[in-house]
PDB file of N, CA, C and O in Angstrom, chain B, residues numbered from 101:
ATOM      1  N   UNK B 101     171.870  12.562 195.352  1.00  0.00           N
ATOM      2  CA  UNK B 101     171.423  13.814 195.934  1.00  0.00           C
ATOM      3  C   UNK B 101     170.953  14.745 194.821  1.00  0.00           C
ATOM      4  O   UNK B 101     171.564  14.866 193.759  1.00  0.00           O
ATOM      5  N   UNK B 102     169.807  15.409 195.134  1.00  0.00           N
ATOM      6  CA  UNK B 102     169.177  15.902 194.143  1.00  0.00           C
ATOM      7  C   UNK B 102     169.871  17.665 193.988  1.00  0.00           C
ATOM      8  O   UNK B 102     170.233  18.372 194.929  1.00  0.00           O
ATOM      9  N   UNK B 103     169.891  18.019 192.521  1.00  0.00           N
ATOM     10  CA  UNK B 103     171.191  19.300 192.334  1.00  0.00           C
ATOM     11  C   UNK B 103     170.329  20.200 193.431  1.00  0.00           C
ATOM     12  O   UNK B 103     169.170  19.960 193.770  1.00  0.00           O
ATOM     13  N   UNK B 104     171.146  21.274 193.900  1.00  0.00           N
ATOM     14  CA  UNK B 104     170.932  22.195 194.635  1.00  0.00           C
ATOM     15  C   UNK B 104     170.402  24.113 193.839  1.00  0.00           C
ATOM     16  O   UNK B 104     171.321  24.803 193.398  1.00  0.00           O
ATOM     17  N   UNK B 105     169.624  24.404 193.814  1.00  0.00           N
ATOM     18  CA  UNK B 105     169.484  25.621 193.451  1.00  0.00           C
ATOM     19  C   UNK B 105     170.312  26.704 194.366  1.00  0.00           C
ATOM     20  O   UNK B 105     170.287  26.833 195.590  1.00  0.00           O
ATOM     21  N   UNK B 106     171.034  27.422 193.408  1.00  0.00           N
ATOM     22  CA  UNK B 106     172.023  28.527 193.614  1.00  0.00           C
ATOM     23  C   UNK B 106     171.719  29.756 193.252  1.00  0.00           C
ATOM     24  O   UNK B 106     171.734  30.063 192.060  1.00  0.00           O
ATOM     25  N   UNK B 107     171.323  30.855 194.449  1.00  0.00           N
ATOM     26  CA  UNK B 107     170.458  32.483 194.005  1.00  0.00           C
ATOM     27  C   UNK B 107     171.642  33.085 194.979  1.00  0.00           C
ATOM     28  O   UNK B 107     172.371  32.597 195.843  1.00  0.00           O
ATOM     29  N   UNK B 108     171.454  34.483 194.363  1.00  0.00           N
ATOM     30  CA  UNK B 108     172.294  35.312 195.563  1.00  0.00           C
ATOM     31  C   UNK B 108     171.953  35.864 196.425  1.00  0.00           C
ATOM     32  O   UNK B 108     171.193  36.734 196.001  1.00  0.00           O
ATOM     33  N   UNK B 109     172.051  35.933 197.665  1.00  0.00           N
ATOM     34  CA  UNK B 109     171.143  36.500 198.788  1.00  0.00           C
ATOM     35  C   UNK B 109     171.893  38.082 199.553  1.00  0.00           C
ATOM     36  O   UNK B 109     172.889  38.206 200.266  1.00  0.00           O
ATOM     37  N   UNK B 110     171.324  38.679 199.246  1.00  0.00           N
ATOM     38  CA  UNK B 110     171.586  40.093 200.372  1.00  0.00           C
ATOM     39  C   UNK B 110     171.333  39.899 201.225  1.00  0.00           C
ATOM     40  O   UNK B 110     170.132  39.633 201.191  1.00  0.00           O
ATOM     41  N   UNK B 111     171.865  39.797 202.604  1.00  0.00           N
ATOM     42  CA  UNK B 111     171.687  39.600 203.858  1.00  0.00           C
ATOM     43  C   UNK B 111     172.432  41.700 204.676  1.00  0.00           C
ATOM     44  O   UNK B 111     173.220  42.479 204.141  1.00  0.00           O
ATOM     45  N   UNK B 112     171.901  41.790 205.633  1.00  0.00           N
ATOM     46  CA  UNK B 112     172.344  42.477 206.934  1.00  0.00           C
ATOM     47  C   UNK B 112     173.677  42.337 206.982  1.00  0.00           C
ATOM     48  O   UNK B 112     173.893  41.212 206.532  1.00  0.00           O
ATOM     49  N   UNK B 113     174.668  42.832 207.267  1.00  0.00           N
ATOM     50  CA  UNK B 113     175.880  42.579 207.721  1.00  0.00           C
ATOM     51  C   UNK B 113     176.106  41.791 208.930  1.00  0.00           C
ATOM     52  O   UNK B 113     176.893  40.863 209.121  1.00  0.00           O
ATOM     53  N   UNK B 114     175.123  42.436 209.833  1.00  0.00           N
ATOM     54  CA  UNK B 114     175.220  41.913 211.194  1.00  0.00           C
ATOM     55  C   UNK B 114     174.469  41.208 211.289  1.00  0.00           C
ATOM     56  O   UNK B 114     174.876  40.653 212.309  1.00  0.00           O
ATOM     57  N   UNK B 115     173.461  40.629 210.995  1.00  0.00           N
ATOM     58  CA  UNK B 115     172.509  39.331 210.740  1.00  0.00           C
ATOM     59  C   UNK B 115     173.726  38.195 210.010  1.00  0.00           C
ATOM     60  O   UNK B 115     173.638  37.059 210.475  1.00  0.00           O
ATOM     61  N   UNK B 116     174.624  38.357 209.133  1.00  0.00           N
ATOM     62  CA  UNK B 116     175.495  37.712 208.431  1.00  0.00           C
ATOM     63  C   UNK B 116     176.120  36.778 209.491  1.00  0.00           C
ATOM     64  O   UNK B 116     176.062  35.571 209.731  1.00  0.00           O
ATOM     65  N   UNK B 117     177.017  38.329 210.259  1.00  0.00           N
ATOM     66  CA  UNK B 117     178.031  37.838 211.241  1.00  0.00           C
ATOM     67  C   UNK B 117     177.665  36.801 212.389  1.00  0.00           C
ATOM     68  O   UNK B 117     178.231  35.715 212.519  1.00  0.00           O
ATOM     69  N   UNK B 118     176.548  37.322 213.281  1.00  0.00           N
ATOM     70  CA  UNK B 118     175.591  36.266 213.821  1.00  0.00           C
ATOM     71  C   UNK B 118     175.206  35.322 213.352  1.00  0.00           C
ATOM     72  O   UNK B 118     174.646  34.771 214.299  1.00  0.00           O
ATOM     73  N   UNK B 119     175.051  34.445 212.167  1.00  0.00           N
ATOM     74  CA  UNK B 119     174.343  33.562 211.727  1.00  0.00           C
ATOM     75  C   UNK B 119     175.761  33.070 211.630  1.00  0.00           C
ATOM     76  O   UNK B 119     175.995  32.237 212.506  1.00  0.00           O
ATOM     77  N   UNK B 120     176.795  33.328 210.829  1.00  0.00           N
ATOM     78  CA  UNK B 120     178.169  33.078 210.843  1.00  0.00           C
ATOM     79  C   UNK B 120     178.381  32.239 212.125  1.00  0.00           C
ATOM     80  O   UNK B 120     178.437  31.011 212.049  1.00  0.00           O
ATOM     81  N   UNK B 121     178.475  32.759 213.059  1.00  0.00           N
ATOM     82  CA  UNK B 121     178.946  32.420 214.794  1.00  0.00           C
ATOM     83  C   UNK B 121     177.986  31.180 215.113  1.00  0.00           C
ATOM     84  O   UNK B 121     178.243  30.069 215.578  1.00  0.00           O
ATOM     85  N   UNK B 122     177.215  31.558 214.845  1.00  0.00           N
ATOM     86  CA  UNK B 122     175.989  30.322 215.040  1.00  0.00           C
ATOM     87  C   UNK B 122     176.460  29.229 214.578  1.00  0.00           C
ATOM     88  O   UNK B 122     176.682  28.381 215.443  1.00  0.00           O
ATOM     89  N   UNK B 123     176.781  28.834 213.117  1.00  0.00           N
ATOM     90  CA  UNK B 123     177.299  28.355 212.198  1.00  0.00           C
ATOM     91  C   UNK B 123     178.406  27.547 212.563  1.00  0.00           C
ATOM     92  O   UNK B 123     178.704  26.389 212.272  1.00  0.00           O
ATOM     93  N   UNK B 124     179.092  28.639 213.448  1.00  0.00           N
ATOM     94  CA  UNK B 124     180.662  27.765 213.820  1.00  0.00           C
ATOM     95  C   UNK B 124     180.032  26.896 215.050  1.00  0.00           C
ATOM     96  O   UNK B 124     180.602  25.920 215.537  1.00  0.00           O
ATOM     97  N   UNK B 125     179.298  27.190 215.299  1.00  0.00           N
ATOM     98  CA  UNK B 125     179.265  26.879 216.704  1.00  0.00           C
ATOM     99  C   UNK B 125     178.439  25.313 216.593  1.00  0.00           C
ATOM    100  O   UNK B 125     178.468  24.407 217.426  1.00  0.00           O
ATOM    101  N   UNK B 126     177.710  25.351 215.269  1.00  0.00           N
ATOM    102  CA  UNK B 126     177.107  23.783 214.964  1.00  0.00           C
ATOM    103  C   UNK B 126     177.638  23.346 213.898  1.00  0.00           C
ATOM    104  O   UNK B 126     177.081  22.959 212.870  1.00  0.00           O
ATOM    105  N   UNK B 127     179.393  23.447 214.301  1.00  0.00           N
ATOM    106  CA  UNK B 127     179.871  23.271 213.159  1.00  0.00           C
ATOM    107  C   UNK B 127     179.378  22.773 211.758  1.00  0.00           C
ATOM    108  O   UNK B 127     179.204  21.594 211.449  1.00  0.00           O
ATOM    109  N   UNK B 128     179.123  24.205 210.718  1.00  0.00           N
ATOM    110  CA  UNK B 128     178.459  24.081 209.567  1.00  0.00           C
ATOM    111  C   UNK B 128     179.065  24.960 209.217  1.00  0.00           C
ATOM    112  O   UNK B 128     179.856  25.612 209.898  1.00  0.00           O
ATOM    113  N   UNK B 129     178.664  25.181 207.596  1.00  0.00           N
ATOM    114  CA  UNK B 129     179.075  25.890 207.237  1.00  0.00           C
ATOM    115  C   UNK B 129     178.253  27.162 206.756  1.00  0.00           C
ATOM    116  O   UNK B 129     177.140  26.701 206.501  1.00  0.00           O
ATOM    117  N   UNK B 130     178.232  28.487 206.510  1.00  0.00           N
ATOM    118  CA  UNK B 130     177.321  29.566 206.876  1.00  0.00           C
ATOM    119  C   UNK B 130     176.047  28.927 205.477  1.00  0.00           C
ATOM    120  O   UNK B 130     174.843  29.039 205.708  1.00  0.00           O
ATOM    121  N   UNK B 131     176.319  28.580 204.727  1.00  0.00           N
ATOM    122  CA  UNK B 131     175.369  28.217 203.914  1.00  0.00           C
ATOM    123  C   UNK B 131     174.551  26.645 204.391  1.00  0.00           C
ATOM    124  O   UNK B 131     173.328  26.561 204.276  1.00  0.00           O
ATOM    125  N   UNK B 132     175.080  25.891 204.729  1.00  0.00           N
ATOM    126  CA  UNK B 132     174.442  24.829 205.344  1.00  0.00           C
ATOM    127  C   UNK B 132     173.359  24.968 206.620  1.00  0.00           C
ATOM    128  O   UNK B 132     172.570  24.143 207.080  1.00  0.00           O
ATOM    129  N   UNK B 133     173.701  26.595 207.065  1.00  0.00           N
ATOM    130  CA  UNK B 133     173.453  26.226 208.329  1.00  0.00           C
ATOM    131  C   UNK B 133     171.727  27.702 208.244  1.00  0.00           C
ATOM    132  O   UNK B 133     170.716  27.900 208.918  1.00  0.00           O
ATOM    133  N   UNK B 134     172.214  28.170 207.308  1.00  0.00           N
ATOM    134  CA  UNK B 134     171.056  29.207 206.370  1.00  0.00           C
ATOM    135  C   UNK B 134     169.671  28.149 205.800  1.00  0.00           C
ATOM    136  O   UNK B 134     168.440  28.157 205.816  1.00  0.00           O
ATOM    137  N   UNK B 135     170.875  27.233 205.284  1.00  0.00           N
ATOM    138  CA  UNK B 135     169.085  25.588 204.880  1.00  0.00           C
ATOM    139  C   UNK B 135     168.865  25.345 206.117  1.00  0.00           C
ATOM    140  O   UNK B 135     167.732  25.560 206.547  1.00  0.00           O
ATOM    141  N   UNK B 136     169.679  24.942 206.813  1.00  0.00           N
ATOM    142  CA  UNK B 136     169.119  24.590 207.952  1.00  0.00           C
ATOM    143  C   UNK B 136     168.020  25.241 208.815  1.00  0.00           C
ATOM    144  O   UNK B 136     167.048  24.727 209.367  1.00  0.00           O
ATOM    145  N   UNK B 137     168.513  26.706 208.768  1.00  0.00           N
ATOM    146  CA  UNK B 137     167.227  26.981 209.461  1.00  0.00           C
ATOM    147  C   UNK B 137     165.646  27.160 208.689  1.00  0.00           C
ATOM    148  O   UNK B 137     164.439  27.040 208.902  1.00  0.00           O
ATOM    149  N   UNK B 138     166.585  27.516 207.713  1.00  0.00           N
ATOM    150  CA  UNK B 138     164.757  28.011 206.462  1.00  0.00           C
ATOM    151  C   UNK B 138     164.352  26.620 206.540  1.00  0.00           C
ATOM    152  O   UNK B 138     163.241  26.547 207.064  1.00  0.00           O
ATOM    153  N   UNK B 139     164.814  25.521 206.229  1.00  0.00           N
ATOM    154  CA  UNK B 139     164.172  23.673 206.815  1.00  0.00           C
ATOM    155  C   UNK B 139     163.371  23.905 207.599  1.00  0.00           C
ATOM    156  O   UNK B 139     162.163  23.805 207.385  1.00  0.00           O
ATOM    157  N   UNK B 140     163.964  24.317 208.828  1.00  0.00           N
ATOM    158  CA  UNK B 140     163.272  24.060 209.780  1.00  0.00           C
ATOM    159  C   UNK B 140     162.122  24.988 210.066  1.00  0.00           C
ATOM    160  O   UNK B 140     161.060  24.505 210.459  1.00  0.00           O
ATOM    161  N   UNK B 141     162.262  26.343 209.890  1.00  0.00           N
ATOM    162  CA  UNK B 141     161.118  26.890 209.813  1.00  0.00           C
ATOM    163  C   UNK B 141     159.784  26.674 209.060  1.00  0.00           C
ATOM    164  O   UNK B 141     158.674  27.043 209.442  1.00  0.00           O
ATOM    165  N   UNK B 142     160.102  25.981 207.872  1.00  0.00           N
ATOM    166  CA  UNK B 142     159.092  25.343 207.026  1.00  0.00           C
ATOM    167  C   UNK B 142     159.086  24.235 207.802  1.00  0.00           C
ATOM    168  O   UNK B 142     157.990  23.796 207.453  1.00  0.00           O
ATOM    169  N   UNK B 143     159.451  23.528 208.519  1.00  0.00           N
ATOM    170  CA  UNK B 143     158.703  22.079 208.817  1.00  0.00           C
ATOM    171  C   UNK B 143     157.877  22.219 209.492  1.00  0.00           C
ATOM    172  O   UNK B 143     156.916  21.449 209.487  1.00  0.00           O
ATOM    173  N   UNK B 144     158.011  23.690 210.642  1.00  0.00           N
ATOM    174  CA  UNK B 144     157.514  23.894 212.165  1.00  0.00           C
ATOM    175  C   UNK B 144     155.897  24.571 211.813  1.00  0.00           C
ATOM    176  O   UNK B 144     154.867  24.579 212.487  1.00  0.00           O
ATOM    177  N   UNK B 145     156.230  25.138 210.386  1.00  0.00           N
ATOM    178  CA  UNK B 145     154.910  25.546 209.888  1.00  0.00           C
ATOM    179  C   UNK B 145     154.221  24.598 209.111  1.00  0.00           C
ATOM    180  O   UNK B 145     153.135  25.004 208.697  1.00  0.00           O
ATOM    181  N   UNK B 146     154.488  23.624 208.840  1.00  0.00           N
ATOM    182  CA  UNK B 146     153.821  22.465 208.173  1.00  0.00           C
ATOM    183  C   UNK B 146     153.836  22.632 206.865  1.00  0.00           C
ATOM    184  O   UNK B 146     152.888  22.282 206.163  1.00  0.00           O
ATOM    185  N   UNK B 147     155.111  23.287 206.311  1.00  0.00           N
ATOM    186  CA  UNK B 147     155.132  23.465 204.771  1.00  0.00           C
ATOM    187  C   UNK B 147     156.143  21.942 204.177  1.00  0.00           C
ATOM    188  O   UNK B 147     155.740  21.258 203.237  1.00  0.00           O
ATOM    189  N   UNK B 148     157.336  21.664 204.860  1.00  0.00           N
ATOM    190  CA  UNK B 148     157.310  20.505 204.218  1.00  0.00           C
ATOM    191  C   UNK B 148     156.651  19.619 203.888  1.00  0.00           C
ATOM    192  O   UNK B 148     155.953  19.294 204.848  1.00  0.00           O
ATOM    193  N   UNK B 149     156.322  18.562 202.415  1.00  0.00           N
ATOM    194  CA  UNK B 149     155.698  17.657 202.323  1.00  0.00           C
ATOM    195  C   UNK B 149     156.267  16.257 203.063  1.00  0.00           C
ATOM    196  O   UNK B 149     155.471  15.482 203.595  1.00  0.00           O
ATOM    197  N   UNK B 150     157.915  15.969 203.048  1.00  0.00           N
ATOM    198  CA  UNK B 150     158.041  15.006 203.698  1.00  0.00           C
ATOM    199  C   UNK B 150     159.269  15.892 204.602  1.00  0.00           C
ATOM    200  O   UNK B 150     159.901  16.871 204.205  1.00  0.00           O
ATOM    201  N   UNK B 151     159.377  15.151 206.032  1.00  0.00           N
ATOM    202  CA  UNK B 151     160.703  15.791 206.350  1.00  0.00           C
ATOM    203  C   UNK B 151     162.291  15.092 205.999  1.00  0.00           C
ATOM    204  O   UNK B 151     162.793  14.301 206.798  1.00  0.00           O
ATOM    205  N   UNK B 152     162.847  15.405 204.986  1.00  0.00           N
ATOM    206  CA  UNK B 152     163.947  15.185 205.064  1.00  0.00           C
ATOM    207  C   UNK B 152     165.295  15.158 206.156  1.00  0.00           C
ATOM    208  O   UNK B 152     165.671  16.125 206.818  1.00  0.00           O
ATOM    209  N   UNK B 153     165.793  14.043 206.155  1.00  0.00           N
ATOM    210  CA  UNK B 153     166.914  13.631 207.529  1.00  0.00           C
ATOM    211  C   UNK B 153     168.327  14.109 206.501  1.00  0.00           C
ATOM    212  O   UNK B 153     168.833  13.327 205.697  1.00  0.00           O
ATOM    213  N   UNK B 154     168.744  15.323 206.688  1.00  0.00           N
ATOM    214  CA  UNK B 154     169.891  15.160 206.257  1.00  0.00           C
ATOM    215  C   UNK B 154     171.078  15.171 207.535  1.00  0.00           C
ATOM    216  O   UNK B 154     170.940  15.508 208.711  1.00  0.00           O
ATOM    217  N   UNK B 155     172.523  14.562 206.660  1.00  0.00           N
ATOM    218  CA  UNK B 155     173.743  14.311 207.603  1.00  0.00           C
ATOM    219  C   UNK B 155     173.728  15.225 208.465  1.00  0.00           C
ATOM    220  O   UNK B 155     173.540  15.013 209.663  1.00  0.00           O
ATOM    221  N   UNK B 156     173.948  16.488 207.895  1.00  0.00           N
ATOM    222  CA  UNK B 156     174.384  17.900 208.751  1.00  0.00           C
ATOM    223  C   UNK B 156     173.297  18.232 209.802  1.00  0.00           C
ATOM    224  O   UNK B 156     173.554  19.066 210.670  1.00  0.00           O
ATOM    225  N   UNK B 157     172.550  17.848 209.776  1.00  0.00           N
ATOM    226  CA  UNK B 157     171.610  18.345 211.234  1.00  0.00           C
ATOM    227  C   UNK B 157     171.658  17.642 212.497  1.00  0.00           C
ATOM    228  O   UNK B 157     170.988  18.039 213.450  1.00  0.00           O
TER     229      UNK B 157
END
């Protein structure tokens, strides 16, 4: 698995907490589930070059 880049993100409080809940709810974890969606928003726009299948989705 290729290393992961690590930045710090300011988020909303309440954008946090919601994404949080979301999170539990596909059981992930709040950072797994933050790739998950930025993934997917880049795939839906045709920015990925290949789509990656990872476990957690």
């Amino acid at each position: 698995m290729a290393k992961k880049k690590s930045f710090p993100l300011r988020i909303d409080p309440e954008l946090y907490e919601i994404i949080e809940r979301w999170a539990q709810e596909e059981f992930r974890s709040v950072n797994a589930h933050i790739e998950f969606l930025l993934r997917d928003a880049a795939r839906r726009e045709g920015r990925l070059k290949k789509d990656k299948k990872k476990t957690d989705e």
